[in-house]
C-alpha positions in Angstrom: 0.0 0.0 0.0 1.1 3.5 -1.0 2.2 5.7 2.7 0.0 7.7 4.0 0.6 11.6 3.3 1.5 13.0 6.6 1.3 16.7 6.5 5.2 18.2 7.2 6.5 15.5 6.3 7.4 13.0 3.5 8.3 9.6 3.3 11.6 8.1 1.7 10.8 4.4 0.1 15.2 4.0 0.5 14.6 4.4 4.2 11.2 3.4 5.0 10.3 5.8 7.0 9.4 9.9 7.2 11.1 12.7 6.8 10.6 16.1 7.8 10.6 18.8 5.2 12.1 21.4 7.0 15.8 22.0 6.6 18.5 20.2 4.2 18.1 16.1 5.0 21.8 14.6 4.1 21.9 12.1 1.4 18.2 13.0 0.3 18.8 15.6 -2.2 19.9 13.2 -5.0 16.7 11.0 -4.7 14.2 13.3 -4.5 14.4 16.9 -4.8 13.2 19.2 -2.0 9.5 21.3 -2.7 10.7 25.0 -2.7 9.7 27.0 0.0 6.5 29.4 0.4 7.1 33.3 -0.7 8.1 35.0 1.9 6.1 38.3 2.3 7.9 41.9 0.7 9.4 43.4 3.7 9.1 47.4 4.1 12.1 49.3 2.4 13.9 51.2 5.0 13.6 54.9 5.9 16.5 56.1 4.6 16.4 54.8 0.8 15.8 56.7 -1.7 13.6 56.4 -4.7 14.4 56.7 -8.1 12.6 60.7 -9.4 12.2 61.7 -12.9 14.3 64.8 -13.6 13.0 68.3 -13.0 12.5 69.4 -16.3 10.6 66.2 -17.5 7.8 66.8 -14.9 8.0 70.8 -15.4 7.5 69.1 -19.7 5.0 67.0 -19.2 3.0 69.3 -16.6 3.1 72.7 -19.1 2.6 70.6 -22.2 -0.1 67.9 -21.8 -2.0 68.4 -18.1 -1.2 68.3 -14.4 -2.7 64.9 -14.4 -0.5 63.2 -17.3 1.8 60.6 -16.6 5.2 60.3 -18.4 4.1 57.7 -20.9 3.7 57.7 -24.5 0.0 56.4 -24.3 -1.3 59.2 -22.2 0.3 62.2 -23.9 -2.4 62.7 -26.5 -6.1 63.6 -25.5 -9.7 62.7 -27.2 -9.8 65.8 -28.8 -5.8 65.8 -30.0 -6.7 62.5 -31.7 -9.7 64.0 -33.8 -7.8 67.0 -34.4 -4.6 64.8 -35.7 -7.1 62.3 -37.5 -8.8 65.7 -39.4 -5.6 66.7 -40.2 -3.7 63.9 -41.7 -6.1 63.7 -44.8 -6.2 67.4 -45.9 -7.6 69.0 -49.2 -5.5 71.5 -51.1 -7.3 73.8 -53.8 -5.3 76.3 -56.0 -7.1 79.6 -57.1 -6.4 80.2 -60.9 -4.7 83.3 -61.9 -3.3 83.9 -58.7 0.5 83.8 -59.8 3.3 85.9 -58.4 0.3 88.1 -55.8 1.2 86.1 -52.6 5.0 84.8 -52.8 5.9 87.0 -49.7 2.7 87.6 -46.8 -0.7 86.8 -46.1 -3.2 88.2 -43.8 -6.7 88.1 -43.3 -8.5 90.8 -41.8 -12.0 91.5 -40.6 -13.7 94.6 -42.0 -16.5 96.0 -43.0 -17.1 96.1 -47.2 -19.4 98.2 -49.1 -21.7 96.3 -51.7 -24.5 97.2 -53.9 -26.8 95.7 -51.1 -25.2 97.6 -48.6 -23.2 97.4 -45.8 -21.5 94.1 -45.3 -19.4 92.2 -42.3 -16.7 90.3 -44.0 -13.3 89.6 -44.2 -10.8 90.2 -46.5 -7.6 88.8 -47.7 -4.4 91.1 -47.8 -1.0 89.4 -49.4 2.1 91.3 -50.6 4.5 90.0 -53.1 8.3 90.4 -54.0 7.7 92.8 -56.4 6.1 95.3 -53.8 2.4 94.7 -54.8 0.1 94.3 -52.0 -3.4 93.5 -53.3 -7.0 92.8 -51.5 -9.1 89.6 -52.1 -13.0 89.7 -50.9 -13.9 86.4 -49.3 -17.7 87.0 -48.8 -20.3 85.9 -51.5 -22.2 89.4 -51.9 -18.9 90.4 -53.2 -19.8 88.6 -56.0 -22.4 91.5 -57.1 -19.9 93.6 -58.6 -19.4 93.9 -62.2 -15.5 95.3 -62.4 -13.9 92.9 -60.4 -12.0 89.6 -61.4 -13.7 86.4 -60.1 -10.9 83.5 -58.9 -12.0 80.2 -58.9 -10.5 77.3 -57.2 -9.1 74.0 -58.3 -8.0 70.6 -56.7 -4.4 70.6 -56.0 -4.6 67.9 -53.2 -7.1 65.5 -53.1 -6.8 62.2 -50.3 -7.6 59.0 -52.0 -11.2 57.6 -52.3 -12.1 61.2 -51.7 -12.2 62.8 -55.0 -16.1 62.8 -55.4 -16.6 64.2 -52.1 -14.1 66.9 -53.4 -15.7 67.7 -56.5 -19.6 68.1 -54.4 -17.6 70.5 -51.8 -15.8 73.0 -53.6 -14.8 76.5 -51.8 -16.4 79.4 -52.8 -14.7 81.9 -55.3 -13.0 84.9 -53.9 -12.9 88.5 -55.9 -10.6 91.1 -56.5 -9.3 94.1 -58.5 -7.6 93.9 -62.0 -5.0 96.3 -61.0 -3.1 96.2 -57.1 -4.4 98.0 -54.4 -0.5 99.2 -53.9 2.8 98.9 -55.7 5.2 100.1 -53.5 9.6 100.1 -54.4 11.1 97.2 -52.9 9.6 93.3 -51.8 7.1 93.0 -48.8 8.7 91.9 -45.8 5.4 91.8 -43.6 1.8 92.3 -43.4 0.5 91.9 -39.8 -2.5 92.2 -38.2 -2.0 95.7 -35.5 -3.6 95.7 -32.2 -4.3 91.7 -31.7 -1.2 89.5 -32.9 -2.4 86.1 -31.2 -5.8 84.5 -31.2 -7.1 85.4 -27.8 -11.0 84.4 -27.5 -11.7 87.5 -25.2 -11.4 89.2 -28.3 -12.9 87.1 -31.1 -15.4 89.6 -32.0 -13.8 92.1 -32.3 -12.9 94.1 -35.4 -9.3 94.4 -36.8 -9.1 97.9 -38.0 -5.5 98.3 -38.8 -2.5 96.2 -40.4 1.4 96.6 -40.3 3.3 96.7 -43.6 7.1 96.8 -44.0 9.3 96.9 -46.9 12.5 95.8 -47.7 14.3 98.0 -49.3 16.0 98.7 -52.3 19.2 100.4 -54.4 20.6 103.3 -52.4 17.1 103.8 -50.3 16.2 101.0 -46.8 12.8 99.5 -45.7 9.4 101.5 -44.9 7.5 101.2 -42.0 3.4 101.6 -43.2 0.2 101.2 -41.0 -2.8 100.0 -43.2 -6.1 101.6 -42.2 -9.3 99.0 -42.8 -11.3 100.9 -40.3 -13.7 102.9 -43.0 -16.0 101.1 -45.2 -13.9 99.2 -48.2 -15.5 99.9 -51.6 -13.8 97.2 -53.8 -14.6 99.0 -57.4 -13.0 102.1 -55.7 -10.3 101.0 -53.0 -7.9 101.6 -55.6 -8.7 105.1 -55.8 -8.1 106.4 -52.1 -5.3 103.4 -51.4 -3.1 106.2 -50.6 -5.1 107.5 -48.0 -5.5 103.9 -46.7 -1.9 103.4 -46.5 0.1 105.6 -44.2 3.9 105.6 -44.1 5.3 105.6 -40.4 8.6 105.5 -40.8 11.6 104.7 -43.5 15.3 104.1 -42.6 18.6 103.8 -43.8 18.8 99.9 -43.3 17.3 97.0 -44.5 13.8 95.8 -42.9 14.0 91.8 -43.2 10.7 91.4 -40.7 8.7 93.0 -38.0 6.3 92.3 -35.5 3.8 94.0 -32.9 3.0 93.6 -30.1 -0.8 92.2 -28.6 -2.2 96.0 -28.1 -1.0 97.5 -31.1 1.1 100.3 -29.5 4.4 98.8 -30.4 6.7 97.3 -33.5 9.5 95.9 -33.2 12.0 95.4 -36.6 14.7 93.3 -37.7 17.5 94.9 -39.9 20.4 94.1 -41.3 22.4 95.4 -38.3 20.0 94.8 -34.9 16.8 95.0 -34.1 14.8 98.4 -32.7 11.8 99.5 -31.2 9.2 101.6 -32.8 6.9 103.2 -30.3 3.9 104.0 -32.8 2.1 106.1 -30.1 4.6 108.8 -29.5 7.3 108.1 -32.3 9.9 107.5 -30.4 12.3 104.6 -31.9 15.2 102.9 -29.8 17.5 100.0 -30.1 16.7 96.5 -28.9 19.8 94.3 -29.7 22.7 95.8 -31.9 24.9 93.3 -34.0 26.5 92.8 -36.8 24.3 89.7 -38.1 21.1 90.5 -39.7 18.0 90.1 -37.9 15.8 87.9 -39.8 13.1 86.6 -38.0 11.4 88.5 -34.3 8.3 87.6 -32.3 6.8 89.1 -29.5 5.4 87.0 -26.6 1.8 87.2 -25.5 2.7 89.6 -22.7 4.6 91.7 -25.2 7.4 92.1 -22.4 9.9 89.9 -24.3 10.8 90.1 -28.1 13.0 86.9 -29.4 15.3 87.6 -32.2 16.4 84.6 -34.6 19.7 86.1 -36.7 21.3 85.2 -39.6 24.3 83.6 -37.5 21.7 81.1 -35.8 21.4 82.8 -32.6 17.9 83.2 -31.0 18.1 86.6 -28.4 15.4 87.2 -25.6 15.3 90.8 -24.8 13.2 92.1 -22.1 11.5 95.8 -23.7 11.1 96.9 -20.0 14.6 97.3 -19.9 16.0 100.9 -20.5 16.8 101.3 -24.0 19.2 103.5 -25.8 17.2 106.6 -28.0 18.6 106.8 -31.6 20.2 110.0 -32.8 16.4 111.1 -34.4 13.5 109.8 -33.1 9.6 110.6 -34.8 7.6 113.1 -32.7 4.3 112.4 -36.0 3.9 109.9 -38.7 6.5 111.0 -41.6 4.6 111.3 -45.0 7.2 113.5 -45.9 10.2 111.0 -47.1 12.5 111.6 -44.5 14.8 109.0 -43.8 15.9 108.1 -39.7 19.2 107.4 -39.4 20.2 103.7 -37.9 24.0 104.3 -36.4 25.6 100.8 -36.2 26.8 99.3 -33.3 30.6 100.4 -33.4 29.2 104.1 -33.8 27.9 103.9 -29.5 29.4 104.4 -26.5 30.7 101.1 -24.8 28.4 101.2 -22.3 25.6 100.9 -24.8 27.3 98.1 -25.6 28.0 96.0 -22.5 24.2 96.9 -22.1 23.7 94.5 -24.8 25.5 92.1 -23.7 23.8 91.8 -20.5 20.6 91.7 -22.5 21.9 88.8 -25.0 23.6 87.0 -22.2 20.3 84.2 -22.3 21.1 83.3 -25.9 20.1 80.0 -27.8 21.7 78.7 -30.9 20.7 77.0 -33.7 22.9 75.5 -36.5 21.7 77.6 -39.0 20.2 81.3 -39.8 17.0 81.5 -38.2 14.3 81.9 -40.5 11.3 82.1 -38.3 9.5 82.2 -34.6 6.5 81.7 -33.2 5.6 82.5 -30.0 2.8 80.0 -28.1 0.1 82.4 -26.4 -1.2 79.7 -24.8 2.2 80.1 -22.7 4.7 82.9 -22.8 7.3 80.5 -22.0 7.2 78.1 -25.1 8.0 79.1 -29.1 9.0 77.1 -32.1 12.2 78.3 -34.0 13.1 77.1 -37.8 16.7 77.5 -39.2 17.8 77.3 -43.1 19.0 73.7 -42.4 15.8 72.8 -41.9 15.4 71.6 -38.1 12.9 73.0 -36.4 12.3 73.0 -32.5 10.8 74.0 -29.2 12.1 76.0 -27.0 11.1 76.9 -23.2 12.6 79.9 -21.9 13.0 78.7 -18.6 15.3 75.8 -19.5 17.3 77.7 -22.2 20.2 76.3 -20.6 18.6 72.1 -21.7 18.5 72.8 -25.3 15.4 71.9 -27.2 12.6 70.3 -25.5 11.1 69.0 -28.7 12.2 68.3 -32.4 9.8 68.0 -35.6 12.1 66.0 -37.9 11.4 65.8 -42.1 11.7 69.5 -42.6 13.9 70.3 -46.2 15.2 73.1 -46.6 18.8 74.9 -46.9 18.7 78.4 -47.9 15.3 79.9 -47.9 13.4 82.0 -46.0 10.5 79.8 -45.1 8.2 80.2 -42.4 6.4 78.1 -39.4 2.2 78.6 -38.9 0.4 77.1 -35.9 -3.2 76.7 -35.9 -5.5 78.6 -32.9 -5.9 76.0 -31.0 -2.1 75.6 -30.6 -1.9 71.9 -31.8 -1.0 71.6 -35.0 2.2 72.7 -36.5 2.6 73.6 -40.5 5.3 74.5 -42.8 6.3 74.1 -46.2 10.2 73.2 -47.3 12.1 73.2 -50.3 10.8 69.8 -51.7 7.6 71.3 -52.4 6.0 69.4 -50.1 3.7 70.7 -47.0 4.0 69.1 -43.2 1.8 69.4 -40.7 3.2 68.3 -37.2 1.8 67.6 -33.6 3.0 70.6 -31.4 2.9 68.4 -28.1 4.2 64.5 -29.7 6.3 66.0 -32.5 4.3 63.3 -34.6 4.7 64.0 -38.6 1.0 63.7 -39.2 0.9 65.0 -42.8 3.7 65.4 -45.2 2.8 65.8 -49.7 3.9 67.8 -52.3 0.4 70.0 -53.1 2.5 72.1 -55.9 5.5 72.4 -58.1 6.5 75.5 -56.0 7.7 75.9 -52.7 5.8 78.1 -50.4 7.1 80.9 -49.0 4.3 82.3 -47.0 1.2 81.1 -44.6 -1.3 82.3 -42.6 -3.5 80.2 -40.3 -6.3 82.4 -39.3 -9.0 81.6 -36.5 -12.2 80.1 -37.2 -15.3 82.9 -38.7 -17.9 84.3 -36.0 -21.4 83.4 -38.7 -19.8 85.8 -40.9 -21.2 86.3 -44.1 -20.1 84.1 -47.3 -16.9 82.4 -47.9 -15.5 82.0 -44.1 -18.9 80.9 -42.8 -19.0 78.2 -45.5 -15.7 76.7 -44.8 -16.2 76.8 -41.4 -18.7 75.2 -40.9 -18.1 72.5 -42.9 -14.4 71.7 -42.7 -12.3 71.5 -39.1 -9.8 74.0 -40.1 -8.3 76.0 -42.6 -4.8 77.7 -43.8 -4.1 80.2 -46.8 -0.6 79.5 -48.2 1.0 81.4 -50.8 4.1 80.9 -53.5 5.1 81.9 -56.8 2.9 79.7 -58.5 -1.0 81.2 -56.9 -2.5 81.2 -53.9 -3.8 78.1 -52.2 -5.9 77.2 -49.5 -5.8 74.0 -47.6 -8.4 72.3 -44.9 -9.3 69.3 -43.0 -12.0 66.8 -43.7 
């Protein structure tokens, strides 16, 4: 008969007899191996170990950029919302407007004001873009525009269709937008900017209001530097007559003895801020007084204010980024404008080796925060969604984010793909702050997830490289166009090149 099972102990056949299974039995081990022992239970660690924390500047990361209650894991970094926004995004449309060619190559704007047709008053926006050769002309976007009988009708074609999408294309076309024949303005040298003046950033405390005026700068030309003008859209636009009174629309400010490669204003309007081709200075619009910023000897070729306008960033040609605080005392030019010049005088911009030396250890207390990029920087943009975040692009084509308060780290995020090497190309981010779009030397457009870095959309939409964007924020029930592609498409982007001017949404 088989032995009976005695609990604690067990029997050896050899022997004939039991065996405790506690401890090592001599001489057993061979014939029959020992059952292991029960898990002991986890003891407490000890008071004075110490865990194992993520790094300050990962938690300070994921905090700022994706929630107080995110975890550091790639699952949780992307909301509900992010998703829908990335799905809408990744399968864009692209249309082209016919005739377009060589009108938008250098800025776009969109601007709210109010347009006289034959029925009347009318809330609507318009389209402003500028080219290299120093035309700046004015595109109606609502459909009562389409009343008049001396303007030029654009239509649009398909330039980027997803697959299995093409009927759906064809039964949603946009509407056609209108314009003059002629320019509203042909000024003497290339358009350097066109920016909205008194609300830079899309803050939803002011959605309803109107933009009145715009910022214009020139580049310069021959023996003769770049113009400062301030566009007035305040009054009624007649389209069969804006370009009779275009002068008395557009205002000259300022015009130097430099070159003006970009400007920018600040969230009031009070303030502009310009890169030339020997430092940056600030152009108080309010009393005319102009001062420096940041001299150097690199050109200036990119600024953007943040959201408090108390900082300006300046990306240079040698691939330095510069934060300079405007509440800092700055040093007067030699002139300064006590009214608006209409006149053609020209304000003197001394260079750098032309000041005192104190001016110029001031500056380099000021630059002493610098962050550099391995090429020329050819754009910034600032996130108002937080003053300490902006993206920077250089020539090279990387492109990154930056936080202010960990200049010292580096980047905190790269957007890899970019192509580009020597042109001035810009970075748009959409209102909401999520998605990231820019257009490289390829010909080819990619959109980007701000927060992942994620590539979400990358095609060639044109044989021409685009050399200027505008992302503006969604219509308010406007009249027309904007209304209609707002309502029916997620978002929406004007982009402009050589070739025409094209607009691309999501689906």
């Amino acid at each position: 008969m088989p032995p009976k099972e005695l609990p604690g102990f067990y029997y050896d056949p050899d022997k004939n007899r039991y065996f405790p299974i506690k401890g090592p039995i001599p001489g057993a081990a061979s014939r029959r191996p020992r059952p292991p022992p029960p898990p002991a239970e986890p003891l407490p660690p000890p008071t004075t170990c110490r865990r194992k924390r993520a790094r300050q500047s990962e938690l300070l990361h994921a905090r700022e950029m994706y929630g107080g209650g995110v975890m550091l894991s790639k699952n949780s970094r992307s909301t509900f919302k992010h998703h829908c926004q990335y799905a809408q995004a990744s399968e864009p449309m692209a249309w082209k407007y016919q005739g377009t060619a060589l009108v938008a190559d250098r800025a776009l704007e969109e601007l709210r004001t109010m347009v006289q047709t034959p029925s009347g008053l009318c809330d609507s926006k318009i389209l402003v873009t500028g080219s290299m050769n120093g035309s700046i002309r004015l595109y109606g976007l609502g459909s009562a525009l389409a009343n008049y009988e001396d303007e030029m009708e654009f239509s649009p074609q398909p330039a980027w269709t997803p697959l299995g999408k093409e009927k759906a294309a064809a039964n949603s076309a946009l509407a056609n937008i209108w314009s003059l024949e002629t320019a509203f303005l042909n000024l003497a040298s290339s358009i350097t900017c066109i920016k909205r003046l008194g609300r830079n950033f899309h803050d939803a405390a002011s959605t309803n209001s109107s933009v009145q005026r715009a910022l214009v700068t020139t580049l310069g030309s021959g023996g003769s530097g770049g113009s400062v003008y301030v566009m007035d859209t305040s009054g009624a636009i007649d389209f069969p007559a804006v370009s009779l009174n275009a002068d008395g629309r557009l205002e000259r400010v300022a015009s130097f003895d430099r070159t003006v490669w970009t400007a920018d204003c600040n969230l009031d309007g009070t303030q502009v801020v310009l890169g030339t081709n020997n430092g940056a200075s600030l152009l108080n619009l309010e009393t005319g007084a102009l001062s420096w910023l940041h001299r150097c000897k690199s050109d200036i070729l990119s600024l953007q204010f943040v959201h408090s306008g108390n900082v300006v960033l300046c990306g240079l040609r040698n691939g330095s980024i510069v934060p300079i605080d405007v509440r800092q005392r700055q040093n007067s030019l030699s002139s300064s404008l006590t009214s608006p010049i209409t006149t053609g005088t020209t304000v003197p911009m001394l260079s750098a080796r032309h000041n005192a030396r104190g001016r110029n250890q001031s500056d380099k207390a000021k630059s002493s925060r610098v962050i550099r990029m391995s090429s020329a920087v050819c754009s910034l943009v600032a996130l108002s969604s937080d003053e300490h975040y902006f993206l920077g692009s250089s020539m090279d084509g990387l492109i990154k984010l930056f936080d202010l308060r960990l200049i010292q780290k580096g980047a905190i995020q790269s957007y890899a793909g970019h192509v580009n090497s020597h042109t001035h190309l810009p970075l748009v981010v959409d209102p909401s702050e999520t998605l990231l779009m820019s257009g490289g030397e390829d010909c080819t457009v990619r959109i980007w997830s701000i927060k992942t870095g994620e590539q979400i959309f990358a095609h060639s939409v044109s044989d021409s490289l685009f050399t200027a964007l505008c992302w503006p924020e969604s219509g308010n029930g406007l009249n027309g166009f904007s209304s209609l592609f707002d309502l029916n498409h997620s978002w929406g982007a004007w982009m402009g090149s050589r070739a025409g001017l094209f607009y691309m949404h999501g689906t």
